[in-house]
mmCIF file as Biopython writes it, N, C-alpha, C and O atoms, coordinates in Angstrom:
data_model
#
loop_
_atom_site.group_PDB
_atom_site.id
_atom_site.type_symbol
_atom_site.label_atom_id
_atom_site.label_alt_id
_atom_site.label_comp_id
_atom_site.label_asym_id
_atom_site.label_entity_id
_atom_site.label_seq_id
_atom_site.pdbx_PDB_ins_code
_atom_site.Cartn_x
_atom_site.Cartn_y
_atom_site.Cartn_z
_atom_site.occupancy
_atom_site.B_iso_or_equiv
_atom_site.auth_seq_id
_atom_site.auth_asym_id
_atom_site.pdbx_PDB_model_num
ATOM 1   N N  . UNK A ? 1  ? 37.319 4.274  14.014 1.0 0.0 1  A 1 
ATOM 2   C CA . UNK A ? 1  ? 37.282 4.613  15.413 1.0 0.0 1  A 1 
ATOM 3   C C  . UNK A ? 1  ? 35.846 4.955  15.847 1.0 0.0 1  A 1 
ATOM 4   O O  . UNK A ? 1  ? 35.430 4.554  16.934 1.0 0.0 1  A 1 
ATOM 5   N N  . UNK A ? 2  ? 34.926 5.838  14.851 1.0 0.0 2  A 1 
ATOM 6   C CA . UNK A ? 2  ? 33.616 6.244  15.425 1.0 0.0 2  A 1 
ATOM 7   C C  . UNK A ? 2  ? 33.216 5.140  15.619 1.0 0.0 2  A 1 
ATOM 8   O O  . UNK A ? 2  ? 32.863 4.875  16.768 1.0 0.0 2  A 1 
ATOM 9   N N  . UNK A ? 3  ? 33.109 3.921  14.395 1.0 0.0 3  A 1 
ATOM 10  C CA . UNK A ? 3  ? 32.426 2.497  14.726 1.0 0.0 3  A 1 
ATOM 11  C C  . UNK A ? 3  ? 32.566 2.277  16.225 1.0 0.0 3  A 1 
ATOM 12  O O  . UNK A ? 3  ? 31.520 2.222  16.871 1.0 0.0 3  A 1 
ATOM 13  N N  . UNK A ? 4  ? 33.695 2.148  16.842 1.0 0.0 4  A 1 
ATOM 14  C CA . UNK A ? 4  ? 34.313 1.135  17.919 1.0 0.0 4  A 1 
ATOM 15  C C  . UNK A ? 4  ? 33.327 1.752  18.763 1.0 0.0 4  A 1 
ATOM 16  O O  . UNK A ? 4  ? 32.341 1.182  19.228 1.0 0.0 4  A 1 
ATOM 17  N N  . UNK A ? 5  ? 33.677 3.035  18.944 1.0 0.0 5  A 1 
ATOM 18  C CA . UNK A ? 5  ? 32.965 3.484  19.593 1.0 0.0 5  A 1 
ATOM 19  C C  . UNK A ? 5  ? 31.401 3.715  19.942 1.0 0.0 5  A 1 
ATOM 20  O O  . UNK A ? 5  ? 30.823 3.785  21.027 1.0 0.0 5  A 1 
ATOM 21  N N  . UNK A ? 6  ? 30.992 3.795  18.774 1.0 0.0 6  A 1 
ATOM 22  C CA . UNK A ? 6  ? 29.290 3.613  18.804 1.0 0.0 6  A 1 
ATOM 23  C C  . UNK A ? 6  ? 29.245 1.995  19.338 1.0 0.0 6  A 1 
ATOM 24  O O  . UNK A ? 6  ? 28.541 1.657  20.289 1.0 0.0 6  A 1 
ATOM 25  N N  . UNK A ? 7  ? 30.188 0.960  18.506 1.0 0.0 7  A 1 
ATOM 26  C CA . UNK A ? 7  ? 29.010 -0.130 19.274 1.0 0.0 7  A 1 
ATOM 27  C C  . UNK A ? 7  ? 29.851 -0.596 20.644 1.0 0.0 7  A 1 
ATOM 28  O O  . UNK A ? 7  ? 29.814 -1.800 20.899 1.0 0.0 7  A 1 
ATOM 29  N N  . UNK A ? 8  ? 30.562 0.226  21.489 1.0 0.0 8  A 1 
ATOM 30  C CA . UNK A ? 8  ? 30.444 0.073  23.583 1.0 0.0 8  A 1 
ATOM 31  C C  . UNK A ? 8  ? 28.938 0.073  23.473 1.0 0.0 8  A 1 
ATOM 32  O O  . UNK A ? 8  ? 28.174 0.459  22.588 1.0 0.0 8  A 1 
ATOM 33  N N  . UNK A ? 9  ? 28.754 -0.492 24.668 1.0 0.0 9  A 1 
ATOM 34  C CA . UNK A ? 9  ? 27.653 -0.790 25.503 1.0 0.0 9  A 1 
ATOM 35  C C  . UNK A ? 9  ? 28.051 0.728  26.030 1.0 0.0 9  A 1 
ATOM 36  O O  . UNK A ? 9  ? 29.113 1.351  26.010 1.0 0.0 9  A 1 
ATOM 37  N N  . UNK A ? 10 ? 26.385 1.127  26.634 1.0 0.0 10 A 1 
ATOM 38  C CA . UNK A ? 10 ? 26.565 2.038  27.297 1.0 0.0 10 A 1 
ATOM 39  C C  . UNK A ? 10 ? 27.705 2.498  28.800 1.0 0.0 10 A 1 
ATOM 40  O O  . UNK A ? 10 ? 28.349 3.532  28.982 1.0 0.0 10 A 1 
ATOM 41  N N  . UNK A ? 11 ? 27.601 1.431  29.543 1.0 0.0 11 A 1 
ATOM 42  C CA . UNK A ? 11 ? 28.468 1.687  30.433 1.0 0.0 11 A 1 
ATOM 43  C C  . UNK A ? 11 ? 29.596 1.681  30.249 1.0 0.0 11 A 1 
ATOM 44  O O  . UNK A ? 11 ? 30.323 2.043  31.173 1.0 0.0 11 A 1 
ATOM 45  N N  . UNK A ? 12 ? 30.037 1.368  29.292 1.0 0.0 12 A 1 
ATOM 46  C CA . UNK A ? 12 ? 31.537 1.633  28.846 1.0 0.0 12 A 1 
ATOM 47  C C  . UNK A ? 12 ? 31.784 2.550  28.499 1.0 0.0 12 A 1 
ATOM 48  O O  . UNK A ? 12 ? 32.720 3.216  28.941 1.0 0.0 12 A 1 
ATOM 49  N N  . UNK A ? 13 ? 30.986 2.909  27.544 1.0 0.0 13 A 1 
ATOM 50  C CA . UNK A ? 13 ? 30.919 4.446  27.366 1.0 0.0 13 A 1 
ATOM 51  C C  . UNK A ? 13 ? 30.831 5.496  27.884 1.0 0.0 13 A 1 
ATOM 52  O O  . UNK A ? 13 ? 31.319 6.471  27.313 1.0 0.0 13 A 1 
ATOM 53  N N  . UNK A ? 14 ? 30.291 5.611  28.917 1.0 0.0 14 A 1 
ATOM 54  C CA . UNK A ? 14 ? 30.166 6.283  29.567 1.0 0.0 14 A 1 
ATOM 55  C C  . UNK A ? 14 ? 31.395 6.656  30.646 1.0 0.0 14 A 1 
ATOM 56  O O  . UNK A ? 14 ? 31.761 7.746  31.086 1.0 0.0 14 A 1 
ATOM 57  N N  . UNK A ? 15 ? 31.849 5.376  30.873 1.0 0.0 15 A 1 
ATOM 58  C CA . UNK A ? 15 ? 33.027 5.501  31.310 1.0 0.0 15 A 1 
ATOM 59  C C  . UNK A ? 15 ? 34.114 6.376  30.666 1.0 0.0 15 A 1 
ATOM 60  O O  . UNK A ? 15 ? 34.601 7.450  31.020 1.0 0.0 15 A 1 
ATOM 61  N N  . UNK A ? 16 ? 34.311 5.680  29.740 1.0 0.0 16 A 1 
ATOM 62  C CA . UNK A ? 16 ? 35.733 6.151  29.031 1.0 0.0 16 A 1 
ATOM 63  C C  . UNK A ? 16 ? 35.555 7.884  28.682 1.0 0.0 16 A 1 
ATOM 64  O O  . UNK A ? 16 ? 36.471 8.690  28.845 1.0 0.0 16 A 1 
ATOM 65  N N  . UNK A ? 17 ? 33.877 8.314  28.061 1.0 0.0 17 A 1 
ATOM 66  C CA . UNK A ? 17 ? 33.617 9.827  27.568 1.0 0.0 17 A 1 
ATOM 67  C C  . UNK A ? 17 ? 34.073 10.633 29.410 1.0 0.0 17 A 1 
ATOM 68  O O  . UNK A ? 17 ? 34.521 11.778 29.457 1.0 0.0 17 A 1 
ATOM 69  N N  . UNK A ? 18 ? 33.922 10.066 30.297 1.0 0.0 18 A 1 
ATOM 70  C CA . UNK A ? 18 ? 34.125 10.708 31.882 1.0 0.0 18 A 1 
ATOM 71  C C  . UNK A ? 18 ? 35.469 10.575 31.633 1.0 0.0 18 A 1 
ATOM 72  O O  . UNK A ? 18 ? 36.022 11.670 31.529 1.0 0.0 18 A 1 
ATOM 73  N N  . UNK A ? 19 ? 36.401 9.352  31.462 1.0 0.0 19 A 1 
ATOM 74  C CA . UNK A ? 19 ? 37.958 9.492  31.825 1.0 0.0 19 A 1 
ATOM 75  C C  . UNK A ? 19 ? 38.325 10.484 31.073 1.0 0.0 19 A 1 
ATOM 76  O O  . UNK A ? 19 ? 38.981 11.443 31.479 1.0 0.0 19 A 1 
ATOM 77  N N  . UNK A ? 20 ? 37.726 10.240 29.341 1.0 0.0 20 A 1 
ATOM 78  C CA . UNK A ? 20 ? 38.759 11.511 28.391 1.0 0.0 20 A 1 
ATOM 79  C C  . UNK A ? 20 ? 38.390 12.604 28.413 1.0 0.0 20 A 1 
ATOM 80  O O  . UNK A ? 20 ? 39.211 13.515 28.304 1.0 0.0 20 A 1 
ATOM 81  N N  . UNK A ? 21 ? 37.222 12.825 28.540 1.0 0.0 21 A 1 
ATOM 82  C CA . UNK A ? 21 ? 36.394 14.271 28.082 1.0 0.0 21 A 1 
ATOM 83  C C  . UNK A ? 21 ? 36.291 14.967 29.497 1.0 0.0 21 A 1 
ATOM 84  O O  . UNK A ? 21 ? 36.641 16.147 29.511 1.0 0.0 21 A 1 
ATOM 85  N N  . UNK A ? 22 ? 35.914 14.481 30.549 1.0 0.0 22 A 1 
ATOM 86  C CA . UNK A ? 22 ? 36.325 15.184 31.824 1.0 0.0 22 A 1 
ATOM 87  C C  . UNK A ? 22 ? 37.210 15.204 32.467 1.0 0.0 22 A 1 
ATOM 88  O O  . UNK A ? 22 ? 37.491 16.196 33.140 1.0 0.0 22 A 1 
ATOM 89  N N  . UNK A ? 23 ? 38.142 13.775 32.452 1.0 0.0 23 A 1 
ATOM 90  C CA . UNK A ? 23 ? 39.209 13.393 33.758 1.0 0.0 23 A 1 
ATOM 91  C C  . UNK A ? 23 ? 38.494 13.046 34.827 1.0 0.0 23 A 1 
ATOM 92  O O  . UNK A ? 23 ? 37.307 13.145 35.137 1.0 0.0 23 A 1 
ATOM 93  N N  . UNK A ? 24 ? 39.742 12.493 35.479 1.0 0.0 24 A 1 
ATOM 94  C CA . UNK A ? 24 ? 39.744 11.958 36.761 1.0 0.0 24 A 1 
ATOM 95  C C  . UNK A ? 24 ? 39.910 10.900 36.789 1.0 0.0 24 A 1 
ATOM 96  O O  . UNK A ? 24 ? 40.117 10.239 35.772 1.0 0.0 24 A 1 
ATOM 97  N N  . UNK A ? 25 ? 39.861 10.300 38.255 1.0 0.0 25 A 1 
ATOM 98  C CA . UNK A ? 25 ? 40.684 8.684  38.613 1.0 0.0 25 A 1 
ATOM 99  C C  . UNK A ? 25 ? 39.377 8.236  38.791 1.0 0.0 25 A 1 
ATOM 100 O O  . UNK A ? 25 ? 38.422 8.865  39.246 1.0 0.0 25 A 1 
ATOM 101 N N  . UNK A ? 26 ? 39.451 6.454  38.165 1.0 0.0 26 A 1 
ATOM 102 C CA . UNK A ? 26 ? 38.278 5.927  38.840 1.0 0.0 26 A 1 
ATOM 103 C C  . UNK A ? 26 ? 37.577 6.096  39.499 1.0 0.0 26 A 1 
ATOM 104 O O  . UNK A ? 26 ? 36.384 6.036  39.205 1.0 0.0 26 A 1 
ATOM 105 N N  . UNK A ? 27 ? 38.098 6.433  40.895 1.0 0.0 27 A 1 
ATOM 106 C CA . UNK A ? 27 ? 36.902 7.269  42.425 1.0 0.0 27 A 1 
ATOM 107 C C  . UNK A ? 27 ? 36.336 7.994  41.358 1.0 0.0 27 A 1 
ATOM 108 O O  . UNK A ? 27 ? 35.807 7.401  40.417 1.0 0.0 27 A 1 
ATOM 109 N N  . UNK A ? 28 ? 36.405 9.340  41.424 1.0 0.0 28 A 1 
ATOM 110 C CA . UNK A ? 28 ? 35.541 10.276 40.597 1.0 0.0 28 A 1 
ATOM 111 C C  . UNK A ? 28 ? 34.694 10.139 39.828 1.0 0.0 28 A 1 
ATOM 112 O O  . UNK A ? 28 ? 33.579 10.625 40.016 1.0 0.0 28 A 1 
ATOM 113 N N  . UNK A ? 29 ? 34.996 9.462  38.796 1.0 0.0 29 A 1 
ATOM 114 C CA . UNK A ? 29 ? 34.126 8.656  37.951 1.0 0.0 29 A 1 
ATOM 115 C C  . UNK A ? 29 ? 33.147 7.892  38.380 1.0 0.0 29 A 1 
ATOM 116 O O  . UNK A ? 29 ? 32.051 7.998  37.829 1.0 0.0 29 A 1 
ATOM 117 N N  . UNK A ? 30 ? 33.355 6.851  39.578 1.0 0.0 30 A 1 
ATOM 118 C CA . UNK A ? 30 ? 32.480 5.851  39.760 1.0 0.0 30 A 1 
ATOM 119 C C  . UNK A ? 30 ? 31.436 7.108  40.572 1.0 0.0 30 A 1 
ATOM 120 O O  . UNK A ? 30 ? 30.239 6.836  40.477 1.0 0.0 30 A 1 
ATOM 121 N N  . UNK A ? 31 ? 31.683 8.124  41.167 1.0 0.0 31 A 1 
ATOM 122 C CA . UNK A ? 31 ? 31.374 9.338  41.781 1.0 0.0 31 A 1 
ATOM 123 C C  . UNK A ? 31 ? 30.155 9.896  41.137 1.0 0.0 31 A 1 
ATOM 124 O O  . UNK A ? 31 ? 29.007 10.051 41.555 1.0 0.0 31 A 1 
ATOM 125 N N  . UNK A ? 32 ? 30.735 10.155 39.992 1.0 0.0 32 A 1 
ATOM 126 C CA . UNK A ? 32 ? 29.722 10.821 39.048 1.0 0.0 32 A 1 
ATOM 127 C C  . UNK A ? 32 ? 28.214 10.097 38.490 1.0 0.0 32 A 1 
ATOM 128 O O  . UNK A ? 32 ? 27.051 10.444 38.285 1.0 0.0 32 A 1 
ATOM 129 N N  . UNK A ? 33 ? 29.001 8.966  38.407 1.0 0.0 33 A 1 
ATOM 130 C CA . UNK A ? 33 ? 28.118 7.681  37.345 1.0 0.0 33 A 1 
ATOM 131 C C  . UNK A ? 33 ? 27.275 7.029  38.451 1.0 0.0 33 A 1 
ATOM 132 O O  . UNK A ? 33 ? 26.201 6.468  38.233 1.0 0.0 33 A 1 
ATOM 133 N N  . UNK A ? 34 ? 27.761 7.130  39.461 1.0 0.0 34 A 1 
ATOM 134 C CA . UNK A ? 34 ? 26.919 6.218  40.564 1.0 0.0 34 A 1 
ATOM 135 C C  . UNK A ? 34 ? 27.342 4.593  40.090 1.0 0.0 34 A 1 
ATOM 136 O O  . UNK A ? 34 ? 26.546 3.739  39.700 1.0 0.0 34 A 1 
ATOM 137 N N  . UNK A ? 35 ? 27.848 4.542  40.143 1.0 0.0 35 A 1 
ATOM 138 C CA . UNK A ? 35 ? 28.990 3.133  39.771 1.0 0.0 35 A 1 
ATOM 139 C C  . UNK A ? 35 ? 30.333 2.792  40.480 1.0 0.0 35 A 1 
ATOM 140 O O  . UNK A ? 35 ? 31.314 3.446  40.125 1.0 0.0 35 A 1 
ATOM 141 N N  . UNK A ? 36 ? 30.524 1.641  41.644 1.0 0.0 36 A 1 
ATOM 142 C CA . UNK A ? 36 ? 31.585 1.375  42.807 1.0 0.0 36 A 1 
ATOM 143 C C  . UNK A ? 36 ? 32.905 1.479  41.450 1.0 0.0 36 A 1 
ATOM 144 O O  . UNK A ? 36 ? 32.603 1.323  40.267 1.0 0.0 36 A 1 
ATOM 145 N N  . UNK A ? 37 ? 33.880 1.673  41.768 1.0 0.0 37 A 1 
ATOM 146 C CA . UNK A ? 37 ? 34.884 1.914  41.087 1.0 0.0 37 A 1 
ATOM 147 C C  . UNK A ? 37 ? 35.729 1.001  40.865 1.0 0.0 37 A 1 
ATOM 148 O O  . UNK A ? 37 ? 36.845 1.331  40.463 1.0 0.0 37 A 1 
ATOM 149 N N  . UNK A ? 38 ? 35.342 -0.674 41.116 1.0 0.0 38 A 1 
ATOM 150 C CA . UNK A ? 38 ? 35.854 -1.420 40.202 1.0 0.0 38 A 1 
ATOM 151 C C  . UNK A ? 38 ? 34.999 -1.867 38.912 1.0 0.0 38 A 1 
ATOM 152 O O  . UNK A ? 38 ? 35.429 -2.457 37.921 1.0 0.0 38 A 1 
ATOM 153 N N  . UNK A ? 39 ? 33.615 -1.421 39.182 1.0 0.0 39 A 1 
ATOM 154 C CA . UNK A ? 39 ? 33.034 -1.685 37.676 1.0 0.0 39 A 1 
ATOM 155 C C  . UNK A ? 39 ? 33.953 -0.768 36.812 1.0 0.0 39 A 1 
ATOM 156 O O  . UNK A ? 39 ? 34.653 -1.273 35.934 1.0 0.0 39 A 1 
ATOM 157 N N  . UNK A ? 40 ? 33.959 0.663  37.068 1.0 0.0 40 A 1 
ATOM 158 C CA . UNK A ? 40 ? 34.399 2.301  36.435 1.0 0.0 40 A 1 
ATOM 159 C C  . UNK A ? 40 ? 35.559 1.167  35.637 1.0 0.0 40 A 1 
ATOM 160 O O  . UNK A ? 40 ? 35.308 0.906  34.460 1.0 0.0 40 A 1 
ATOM 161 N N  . UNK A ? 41 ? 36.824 0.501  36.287 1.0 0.0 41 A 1 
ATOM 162 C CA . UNK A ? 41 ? 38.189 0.300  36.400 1.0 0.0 41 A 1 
ATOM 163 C C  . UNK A ? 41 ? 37.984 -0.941 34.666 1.0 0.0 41 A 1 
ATOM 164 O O  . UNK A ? 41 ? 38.529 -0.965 33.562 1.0 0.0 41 A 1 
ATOM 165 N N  . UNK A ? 42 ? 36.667 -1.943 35.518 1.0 0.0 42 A 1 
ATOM 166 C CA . UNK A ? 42 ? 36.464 -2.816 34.138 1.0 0.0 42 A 1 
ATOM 167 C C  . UNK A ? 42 ? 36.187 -2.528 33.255 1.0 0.0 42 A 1 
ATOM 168 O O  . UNK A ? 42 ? 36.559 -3.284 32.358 1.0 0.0 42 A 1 
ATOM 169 N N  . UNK A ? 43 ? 35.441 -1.400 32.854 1.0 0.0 43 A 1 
ATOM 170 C CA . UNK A ? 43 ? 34.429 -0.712 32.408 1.0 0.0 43 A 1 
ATOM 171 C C  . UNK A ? 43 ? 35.580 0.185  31.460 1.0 0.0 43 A 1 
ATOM 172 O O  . UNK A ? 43 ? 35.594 0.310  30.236 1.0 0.0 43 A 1 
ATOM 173 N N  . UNK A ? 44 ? 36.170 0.540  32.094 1.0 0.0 44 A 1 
ATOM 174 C CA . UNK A ? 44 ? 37.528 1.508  31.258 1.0 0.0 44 A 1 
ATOM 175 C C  . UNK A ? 44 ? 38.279 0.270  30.351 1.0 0.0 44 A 1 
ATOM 176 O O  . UNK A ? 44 ? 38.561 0.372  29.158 1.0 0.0 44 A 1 
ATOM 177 N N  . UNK A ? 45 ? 38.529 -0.900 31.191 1.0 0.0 45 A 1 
ATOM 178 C CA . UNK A ? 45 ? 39.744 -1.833 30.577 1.0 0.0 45 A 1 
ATOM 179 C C  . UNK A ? 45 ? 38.994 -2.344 29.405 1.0 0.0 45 A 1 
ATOM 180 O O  . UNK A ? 45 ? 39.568 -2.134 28.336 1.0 0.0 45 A 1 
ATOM 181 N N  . UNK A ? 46 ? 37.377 -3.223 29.301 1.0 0.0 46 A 1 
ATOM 182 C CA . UNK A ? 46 ? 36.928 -3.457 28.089 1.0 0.0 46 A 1 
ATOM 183 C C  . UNK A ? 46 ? 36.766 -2.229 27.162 1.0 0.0 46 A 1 
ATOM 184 O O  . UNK A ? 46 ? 36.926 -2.481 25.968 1.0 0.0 46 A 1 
ATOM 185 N N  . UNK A ? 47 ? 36.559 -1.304 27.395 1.0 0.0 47 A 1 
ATOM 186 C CA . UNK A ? 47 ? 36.337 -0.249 26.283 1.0 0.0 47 A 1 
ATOM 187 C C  . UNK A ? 47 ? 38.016 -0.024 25.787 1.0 0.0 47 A 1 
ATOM 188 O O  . UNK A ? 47 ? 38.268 0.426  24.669 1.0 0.0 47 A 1 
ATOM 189 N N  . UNK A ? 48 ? 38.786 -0.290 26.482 1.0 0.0 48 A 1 
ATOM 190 C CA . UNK A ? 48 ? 40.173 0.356  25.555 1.0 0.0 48 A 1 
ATOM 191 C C  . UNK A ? 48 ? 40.439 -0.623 25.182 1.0 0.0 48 A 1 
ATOM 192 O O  . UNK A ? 48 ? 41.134 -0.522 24.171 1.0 0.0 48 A 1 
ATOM 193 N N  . UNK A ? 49 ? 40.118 -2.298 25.669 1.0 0.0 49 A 1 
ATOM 194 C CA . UNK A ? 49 ? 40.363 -3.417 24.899 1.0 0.0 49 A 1 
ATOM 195 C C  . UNK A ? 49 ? 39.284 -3.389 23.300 1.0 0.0 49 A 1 
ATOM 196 O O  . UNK A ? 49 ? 39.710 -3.819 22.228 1.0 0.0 49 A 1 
ATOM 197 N N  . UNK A ? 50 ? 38.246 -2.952 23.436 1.0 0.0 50 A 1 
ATOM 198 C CA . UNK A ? 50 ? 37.423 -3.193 22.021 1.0 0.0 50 A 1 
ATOM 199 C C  . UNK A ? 50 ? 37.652 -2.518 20.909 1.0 0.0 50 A 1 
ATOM 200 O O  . UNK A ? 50 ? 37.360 -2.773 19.741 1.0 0.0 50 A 1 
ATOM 201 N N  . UNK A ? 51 ? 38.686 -0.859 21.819 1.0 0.0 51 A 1 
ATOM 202 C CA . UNK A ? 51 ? 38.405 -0.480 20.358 1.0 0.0 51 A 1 
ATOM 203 C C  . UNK A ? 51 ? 40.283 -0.476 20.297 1.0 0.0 51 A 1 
ATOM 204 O O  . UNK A ? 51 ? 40.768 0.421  19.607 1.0 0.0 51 A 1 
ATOM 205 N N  . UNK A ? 52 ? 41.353 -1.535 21.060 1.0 0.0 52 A 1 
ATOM 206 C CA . UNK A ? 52 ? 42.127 -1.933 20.406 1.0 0.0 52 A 1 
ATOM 207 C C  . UNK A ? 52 ? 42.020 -2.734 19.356 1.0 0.0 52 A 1 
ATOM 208 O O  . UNK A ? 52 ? 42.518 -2.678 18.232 1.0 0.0 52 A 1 
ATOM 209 N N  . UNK A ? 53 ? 41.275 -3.518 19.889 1.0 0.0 53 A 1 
ATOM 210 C CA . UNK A ? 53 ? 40.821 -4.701 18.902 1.0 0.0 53 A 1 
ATOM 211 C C  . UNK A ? 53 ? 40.356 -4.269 17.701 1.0 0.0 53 A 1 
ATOM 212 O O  . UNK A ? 53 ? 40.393 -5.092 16.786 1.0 0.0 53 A 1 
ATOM 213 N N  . UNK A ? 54 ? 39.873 -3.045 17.443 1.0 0.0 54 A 1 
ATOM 214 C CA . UNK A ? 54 ? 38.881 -2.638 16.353 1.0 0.0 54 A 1 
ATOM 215 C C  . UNK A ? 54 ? 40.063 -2.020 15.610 1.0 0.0 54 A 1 
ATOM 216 O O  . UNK A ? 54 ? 40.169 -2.298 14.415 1.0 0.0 54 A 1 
ATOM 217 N N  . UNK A ? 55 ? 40.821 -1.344 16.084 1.0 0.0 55 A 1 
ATOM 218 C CA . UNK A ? 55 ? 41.543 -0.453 15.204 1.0 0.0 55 A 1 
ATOM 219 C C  . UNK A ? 55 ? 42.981 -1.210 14.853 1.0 0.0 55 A 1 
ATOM 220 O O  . UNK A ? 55 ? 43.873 -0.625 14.238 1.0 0.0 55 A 1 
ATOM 221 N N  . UNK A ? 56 ? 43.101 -2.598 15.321 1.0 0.0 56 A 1 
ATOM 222 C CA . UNK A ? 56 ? 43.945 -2.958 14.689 1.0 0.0 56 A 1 
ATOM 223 C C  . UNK A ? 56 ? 43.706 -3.752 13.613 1.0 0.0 56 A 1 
ATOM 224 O O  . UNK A ? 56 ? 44.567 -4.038 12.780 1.0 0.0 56 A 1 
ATOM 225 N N  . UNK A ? 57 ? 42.360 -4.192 13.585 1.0 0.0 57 A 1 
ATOM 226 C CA . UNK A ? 57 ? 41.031 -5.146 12.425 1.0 0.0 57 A 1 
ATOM 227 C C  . UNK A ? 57 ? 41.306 -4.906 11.050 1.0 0.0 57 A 1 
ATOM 228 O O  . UNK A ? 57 ? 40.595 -5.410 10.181 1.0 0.0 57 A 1 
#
């Protein structure tokens, strides 16, 4: 899991550490990050797609 996680690209990361570690809905997020909130939305969906992918590997 640390793997998956170290290799997101930053903006993914960043994303997902805002959804779990702080909360909130996309708005908020894209809020924080300075990022419109359908990147936040993609940005969430590839990061939970990579490290599905990783942890089922």
């Amino acid at each position: 899991m640390a793997g998956a996680l170290a290799a997101l690209p930053a903006p993914q990361l960043d994303a997902l550490l805002q959804a779990y570690l702080h909360g909130g809905d996309p708005a908020r997020i894209a809020a924080r990050l300075d990022r419109t909130e359908p990147d936040i939305e993609a940005s969430l969906g590839a990061a939970l797609a990579h490290i599905d992918e990783a942890v089922r590997a």
